[in-house]
C-alpha positions as CSV (number, residue, x, y, z in Angstrom):
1,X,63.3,-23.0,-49.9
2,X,66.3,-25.0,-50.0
3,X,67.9,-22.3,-47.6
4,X,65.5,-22.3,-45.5
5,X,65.7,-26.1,-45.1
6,X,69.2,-25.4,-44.7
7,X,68.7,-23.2,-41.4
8,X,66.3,-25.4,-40.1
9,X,68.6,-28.4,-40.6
10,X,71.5,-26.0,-38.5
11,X,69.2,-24.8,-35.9
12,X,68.4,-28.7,-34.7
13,X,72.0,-29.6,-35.1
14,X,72.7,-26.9,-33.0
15,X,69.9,-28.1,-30.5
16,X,71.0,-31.6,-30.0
17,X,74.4,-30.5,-29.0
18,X,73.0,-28.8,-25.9
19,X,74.4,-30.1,-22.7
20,X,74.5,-28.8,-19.1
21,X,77.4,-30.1,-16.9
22,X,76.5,-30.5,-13.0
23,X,79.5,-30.6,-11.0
24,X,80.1,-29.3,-7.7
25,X,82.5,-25.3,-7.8
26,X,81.4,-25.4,-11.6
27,X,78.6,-22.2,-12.4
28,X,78.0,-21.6,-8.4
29,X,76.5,-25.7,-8.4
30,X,76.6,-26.9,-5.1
31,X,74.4,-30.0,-5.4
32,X,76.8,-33.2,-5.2
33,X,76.1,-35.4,-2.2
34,X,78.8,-38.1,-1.7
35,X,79.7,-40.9,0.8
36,X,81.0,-44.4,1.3
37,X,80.3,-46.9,3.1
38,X,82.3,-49.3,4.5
39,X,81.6,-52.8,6.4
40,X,85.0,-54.0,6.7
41,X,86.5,-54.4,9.1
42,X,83.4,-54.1,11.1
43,X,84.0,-51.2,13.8
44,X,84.2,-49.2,10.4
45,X,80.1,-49.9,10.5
46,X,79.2,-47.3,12.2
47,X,81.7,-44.2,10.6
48,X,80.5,-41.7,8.3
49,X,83.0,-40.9,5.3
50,X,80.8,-37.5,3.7
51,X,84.0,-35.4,4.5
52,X,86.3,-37.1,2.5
53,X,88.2,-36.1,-0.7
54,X,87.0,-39.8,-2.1
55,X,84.9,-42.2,-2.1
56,X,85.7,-45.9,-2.6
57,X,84.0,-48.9,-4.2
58,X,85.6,-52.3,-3.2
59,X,84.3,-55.7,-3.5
60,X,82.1,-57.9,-2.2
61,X,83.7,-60.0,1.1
62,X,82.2,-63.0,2.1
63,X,78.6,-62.5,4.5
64,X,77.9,-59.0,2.9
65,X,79.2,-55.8,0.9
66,X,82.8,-54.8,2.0
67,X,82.7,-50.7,0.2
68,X,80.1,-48.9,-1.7
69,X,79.5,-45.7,-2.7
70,X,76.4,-43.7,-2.9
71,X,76.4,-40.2,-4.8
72,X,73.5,-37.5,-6.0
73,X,72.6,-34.1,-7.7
74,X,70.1,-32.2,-6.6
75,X,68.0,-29.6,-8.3
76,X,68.7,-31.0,-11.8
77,X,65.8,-29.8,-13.7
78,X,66.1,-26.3,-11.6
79,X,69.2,-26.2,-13.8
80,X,67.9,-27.4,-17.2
81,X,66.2,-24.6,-19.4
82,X,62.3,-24.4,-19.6
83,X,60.7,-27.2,-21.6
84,X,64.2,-28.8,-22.4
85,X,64.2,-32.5,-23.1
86,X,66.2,-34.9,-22.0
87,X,68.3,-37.0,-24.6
88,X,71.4,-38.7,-22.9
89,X,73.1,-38.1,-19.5
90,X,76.2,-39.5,-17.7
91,X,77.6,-39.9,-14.4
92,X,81.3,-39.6,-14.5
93,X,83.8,-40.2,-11.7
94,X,87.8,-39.7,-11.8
95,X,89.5,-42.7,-10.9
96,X,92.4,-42.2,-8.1
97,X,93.1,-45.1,-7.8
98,X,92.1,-49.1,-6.7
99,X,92.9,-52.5,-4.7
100,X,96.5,-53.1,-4.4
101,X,96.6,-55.7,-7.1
102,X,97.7,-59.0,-6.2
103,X,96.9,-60.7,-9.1
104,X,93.1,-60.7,-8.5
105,X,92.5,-58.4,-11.7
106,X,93.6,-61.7,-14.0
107,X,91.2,-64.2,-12.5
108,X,88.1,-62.1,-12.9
109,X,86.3,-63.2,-15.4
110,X,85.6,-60.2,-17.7
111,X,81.9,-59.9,-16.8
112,X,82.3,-58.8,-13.5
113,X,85.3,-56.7,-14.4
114,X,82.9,-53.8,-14.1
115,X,81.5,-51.4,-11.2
116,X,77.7,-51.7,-11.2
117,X,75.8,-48.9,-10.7
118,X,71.9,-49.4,-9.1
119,X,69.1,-46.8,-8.4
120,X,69.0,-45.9,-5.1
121,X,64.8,-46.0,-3.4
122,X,65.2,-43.9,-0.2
123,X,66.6,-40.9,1.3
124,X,70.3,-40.9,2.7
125,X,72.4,-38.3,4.1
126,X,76.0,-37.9,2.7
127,X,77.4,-36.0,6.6
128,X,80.6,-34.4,7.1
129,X,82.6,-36.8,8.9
130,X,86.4,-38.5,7.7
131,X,85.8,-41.8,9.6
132,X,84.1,-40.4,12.7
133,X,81.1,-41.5,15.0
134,X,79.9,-38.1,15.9
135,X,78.6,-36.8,12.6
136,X,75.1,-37.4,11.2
137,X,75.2,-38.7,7.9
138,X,74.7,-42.1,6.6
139,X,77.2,-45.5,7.6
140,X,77.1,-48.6,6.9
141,X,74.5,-50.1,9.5
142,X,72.4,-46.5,8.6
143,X,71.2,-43.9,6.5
144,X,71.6,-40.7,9.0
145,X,69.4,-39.3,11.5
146,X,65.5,-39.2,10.5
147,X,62.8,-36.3,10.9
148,X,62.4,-37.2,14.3
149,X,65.8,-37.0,15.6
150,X,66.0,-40.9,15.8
151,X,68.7,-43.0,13.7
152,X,67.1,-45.2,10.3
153,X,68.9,-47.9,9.9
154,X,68.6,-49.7,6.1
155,X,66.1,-52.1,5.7
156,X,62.6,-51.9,6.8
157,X,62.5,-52.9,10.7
158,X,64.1,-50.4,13.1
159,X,67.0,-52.7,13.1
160,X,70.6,-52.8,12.3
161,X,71.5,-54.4,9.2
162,X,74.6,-55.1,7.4
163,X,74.6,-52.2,4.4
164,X,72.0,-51.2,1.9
165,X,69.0,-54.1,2.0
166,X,68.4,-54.9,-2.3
167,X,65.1,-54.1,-3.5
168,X,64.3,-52.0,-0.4
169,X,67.1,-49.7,0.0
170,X,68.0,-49.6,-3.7
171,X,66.3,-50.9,-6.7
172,X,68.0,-54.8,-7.2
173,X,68.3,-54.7,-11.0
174,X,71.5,-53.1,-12.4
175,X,71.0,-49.8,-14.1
176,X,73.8,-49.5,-15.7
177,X,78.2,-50.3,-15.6
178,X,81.2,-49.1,-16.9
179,X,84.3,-51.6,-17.4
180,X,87.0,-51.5,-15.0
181,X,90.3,-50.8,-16.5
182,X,92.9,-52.3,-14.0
183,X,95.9,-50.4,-13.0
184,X,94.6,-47.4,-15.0
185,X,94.7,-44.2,-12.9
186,X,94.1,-40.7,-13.3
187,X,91.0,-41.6,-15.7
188,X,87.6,-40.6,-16.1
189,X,84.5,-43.4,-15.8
190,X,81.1,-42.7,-17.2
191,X,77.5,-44.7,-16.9
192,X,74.8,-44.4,-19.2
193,X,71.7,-42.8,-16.4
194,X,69.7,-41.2,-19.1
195,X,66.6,-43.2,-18.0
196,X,67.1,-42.0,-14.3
197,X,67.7,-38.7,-15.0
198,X,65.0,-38.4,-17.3
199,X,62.5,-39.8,-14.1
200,X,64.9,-37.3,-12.2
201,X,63.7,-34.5,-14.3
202,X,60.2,-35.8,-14.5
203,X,59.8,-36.7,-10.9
204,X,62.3,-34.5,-8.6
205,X,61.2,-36.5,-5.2
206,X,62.3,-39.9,-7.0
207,X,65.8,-38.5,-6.9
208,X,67.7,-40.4,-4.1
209,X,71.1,-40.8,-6.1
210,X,72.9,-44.3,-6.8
211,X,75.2,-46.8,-5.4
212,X,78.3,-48.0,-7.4
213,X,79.0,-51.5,-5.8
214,X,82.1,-53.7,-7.3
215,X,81.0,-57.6,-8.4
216,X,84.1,-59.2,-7.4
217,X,86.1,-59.8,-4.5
218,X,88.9,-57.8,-3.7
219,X,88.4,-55.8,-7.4
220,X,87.5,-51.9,-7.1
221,X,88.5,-48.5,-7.9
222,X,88.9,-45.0,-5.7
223,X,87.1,-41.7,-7.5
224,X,87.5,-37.9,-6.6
225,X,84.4,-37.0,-4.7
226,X,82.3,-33.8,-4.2
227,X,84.8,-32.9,-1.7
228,X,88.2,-33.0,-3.8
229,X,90.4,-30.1,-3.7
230,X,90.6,-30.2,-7.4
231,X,87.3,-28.7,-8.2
232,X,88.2,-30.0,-12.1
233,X,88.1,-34.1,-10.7
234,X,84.9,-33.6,-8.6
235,X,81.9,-36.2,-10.2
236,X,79.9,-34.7,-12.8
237,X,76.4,-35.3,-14.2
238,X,76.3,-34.7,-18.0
239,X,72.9,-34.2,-19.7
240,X,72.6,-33.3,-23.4
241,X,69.2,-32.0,-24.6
């Protein structure tokens, strides 16, 4: 008996340690979406950014959001074994780099020394372009070309706003953050999503990514994105069941 508790005892250690990696190159995944957006200076409004090696998260400039990033997996619980469960997962980004600092870093206070992440509500298309007008994939004043062939701006009027509009474009109450660690490159960051990915898993049509948005001015950091040459930097989502 007491083997046999033994083996049992292994068997769900064994089970817990479980965990699938999603990362664009890595097992034939192809399922990262990735863009920024960028409001500043404004003729960079209406550029899409999908084609680029990074995506940036910079911070919040007087009159509205300055840089934010918006990233996805798809087909998560296509890659998750039959009847597996869902106990932690983690977005993870590798930091290239950040702000030039000019001193900013020292007078934030420590609780916005962080890069927030929020759930993002509706449907958004990363594009192909490297700061280009032509390609159709989501800017700042727009989240891509819609069903009919006509441009969506964010928001809920047919109407250009100024970036992702809280609580209709994405969900206003912080899901998570990970501490910014100034003038630290060539790092990995990781946010607790386990609730999200669990609704992810649950709910596959409620999966419209997140947007990482700095809380200070001037204070933000530069991450690898799906499109990095170095397959090994690209973001990953990290789910143990």
């Amino acid at each position: 008996m007491k083997r046999i508790a033994l083996l049992f005892l292994s068997l769900a250690s064994f089970a817990s340690a479980a965990e699938l990696v999603l990362q664009n190159g890595r097992d034939g995944y192809q399922g990262t979406s990735d863009t920024t957006l960028i409001g500043h200076p404004p003729q960079n409004g209406e550029r899409n950014y999908g084609g680029m090696e990074w995506i940036k998260v910079g911070g919040v400039l007087q009159g509205g959001l300055r840089q934010v990033a918006l990233i996805r997996f798809d087909n998560i619980a296509e890659h998750l074994p039959k009847g597996a469960t869902v106990k932690a997962a983690y977005l993870e980004l590798y930091k290239t780099g950040e702000p030039k600092d000019s001193g900013q870093y020292a007078k934030v206070p420590p609780k916005d020394l962080v890069i927030s992440l929020y759930k993002f509500l509706r449907p958004w298309q990363s594009g192909k372009g490297k700061g280009s007008r032509e390609q159709l994939g989501a800017t700042y004043t727009s989240r891509g070309m819609g069903k009919d062939g006509m441009i969506e701006y964010w928001g809920e009027a047919n109407q250009i706003e100024q970036g992702p509009v809280r609580d209709v474009d994405f969900l206003g109450r912080e899901s998570a953050r990970s501490p910014l660690k100034p003038n630290e490159m060539h790092i990995w960051m990781r946010w607790d999503i386990t609730p999200l990915v669990k609704e992810w898993v649950k709910n596959p049509e409620s999966n419209h990514g997140v947007m990482l948005m700095a809380r200070s001015s001037y204070v933000g950091s530069y991450f690898a994105s799906s499109e990095a040459e170095d397959a090994e930097t690209r973001p990953r989502l990290i789910i143990e069941y």
